[in-house]
C-alpha positions in Angstrom: -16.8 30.7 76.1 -13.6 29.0 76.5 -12.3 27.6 80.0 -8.3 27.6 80.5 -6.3 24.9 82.9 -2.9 25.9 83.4 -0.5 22.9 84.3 2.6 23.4 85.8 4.5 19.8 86.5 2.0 17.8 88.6 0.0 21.1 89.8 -3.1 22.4 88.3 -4.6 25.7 88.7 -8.6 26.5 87.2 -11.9 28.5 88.6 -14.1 25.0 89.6 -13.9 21.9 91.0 -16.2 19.7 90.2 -13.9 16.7 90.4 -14.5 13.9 88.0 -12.7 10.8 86.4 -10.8 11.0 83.5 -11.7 8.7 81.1 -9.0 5.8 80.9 -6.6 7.5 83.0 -7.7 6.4 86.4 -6.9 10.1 87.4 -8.7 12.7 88.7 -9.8 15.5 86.1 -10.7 18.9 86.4 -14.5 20.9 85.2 -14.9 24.4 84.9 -17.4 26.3 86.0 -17.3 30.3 85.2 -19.1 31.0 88.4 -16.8 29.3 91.0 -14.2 30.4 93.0 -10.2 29.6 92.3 -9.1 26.3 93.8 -5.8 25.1 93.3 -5.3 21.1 93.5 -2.2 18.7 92.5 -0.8 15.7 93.3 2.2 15.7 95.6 4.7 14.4 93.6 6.1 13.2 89.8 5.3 10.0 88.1 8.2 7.9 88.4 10.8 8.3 85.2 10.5 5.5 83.1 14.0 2.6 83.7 17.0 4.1 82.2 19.3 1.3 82.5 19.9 -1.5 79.8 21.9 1.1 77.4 21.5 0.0 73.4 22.3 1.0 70.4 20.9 0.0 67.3 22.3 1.0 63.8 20.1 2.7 61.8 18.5 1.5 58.6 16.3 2.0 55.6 13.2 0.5 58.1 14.1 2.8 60.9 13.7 5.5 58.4 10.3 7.3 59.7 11.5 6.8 63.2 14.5 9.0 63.0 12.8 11.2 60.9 10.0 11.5 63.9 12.7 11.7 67.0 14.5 14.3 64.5 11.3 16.1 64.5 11.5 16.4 68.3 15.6 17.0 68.2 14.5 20.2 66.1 12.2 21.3 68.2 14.6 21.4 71.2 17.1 23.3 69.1 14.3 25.9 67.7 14.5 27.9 71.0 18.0 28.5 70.8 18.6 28.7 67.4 15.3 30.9 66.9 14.0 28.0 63.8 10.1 28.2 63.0 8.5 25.5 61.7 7.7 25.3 58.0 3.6 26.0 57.0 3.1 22.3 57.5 4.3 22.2 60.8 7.4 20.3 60.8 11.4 21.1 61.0 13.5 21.2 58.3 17.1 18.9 59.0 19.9 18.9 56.9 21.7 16.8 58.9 19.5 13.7 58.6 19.5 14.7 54.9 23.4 14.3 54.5 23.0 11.3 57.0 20.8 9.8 53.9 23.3 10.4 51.0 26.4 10.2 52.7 27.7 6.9 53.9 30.7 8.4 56.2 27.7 9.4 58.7 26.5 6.7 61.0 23.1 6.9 62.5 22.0 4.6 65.7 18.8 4.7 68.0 19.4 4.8 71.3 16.8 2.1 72.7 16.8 2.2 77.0 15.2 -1.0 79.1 13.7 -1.9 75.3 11.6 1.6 74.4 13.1 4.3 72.3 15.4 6.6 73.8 16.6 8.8 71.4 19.5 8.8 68.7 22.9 9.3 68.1 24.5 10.7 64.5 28.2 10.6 63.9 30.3 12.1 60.7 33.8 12.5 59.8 35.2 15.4 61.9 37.0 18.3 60.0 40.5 17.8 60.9 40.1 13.8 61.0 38.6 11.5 63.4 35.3 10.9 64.0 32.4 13.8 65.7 29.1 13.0 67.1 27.2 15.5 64.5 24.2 15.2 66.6 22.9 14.0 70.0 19.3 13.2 71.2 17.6 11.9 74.4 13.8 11.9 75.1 13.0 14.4 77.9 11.2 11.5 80.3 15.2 9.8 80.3 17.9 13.4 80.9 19.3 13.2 83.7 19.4 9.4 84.0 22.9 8.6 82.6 21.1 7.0 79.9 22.7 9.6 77.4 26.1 9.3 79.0 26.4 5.2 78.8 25.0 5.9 74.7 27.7 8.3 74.3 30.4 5.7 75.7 29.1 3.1 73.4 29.4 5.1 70.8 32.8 6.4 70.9 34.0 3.1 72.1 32.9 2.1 68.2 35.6 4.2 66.4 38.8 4.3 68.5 41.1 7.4 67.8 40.4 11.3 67.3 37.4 12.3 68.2 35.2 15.9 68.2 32.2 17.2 69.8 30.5 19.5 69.8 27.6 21.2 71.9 25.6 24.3 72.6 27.6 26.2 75.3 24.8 28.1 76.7 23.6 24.7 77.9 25.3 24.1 80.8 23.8 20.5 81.5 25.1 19.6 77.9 28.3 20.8 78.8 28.8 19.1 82.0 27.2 15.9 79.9 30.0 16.0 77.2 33.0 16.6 80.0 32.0 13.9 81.4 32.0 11.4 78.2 35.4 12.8 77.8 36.6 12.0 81.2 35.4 8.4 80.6 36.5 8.2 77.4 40.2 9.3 78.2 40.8 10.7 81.2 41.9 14.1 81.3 43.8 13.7 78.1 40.5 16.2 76.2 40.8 19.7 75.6 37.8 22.2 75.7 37.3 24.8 73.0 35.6 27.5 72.3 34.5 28.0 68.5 32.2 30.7 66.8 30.1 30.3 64.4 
């Protein structure tokens, strides 16, 4: 017979309550017991996020290679529910993008390391019609919301002065208000917004 927990955030709902330590986490766990009545039980609030400040990025290399490969694992996942991807029989996401970023020396790769832990990464490429895009964009879910991204983003762009494109998933509307917002610090209200299909 198999029990099932279902966690939402820091809540917890299951049919026993036999509370006992977890081992190593110093928190509470939870036992089933098929005979016992439902009991719902949580803690009141969120762990704290981990420190977002201390914004760096570091340029990609050959030894940073399984790294970006593993936070590109992760980037793809986020993408699959929009973009409908399954992974392949083995389990992982297929990325072109870190492919081209691996034969082609016009794209730039950095990690985005935040108070000294890995934050995520930042791609850039040539854009179509010149400049300079940011060809892909990714921040650990533990640091959204932070300004973390936002400070990455400026560093980045403040790297290659002139033209710049980017592009993001409009039926995101946090990414959108993200990317208006780089542009605002970037230059103002000197940007223009537009709508491609593809």
């Amino acid at each position: 017979m198999r029990d099932m927990v279902a966690s939402l955030d820091a809540l917890q709902v299951t049919r026993a309550l036999p509370v006992m330590p977890m081992s190593g986490s110093g928190d509470t766990g939870l036992v089933t017991q098929a005979d016992a009545s439902p009991v719902i039980t949580g803690s009141p609030q969120r762990p704290p996020r981990p420190p977002s400040e201390t914004v760096e990025l570091v340029e990609v290399d050959r030894s940073h290679r399984a790294v970006l490969e593993n936070l590109g694992q992760l980037y793809r996942h986020d993408l699959s529910e929009a973009y409908r991807h399954l992974p392949n029989q083995d389990g992982t996401f297929n990325n072109r993008r870190l492919d081209l970023f691996r034969t082609d020396p016009e794209r730039r790769a950095w990690l985005i390391n935040v108070a000294g832990r890995l934050g995520g990464f930042v791609m850039t490429a040539p854009a179509d019609h010149g400049g300079t895009t940011i060809s892909d964009f990714f921040v650990v879910r533990a640091l959204r919301r932070t300004g973390m991204g936002r400070e990455a983003a400026r560093q980045a762009i403040a790297m290659f002065p002139g033209r710049w494109s980017i592009g993001f998933q409009s039926y995101n509307p946090g990414v959108q208000r993200l990317w208006s917002q780089v542009a605002s610090d970037a230059v103002g209200d000197a940007w223009a917004y537009t709508t491609t299909r593809q």
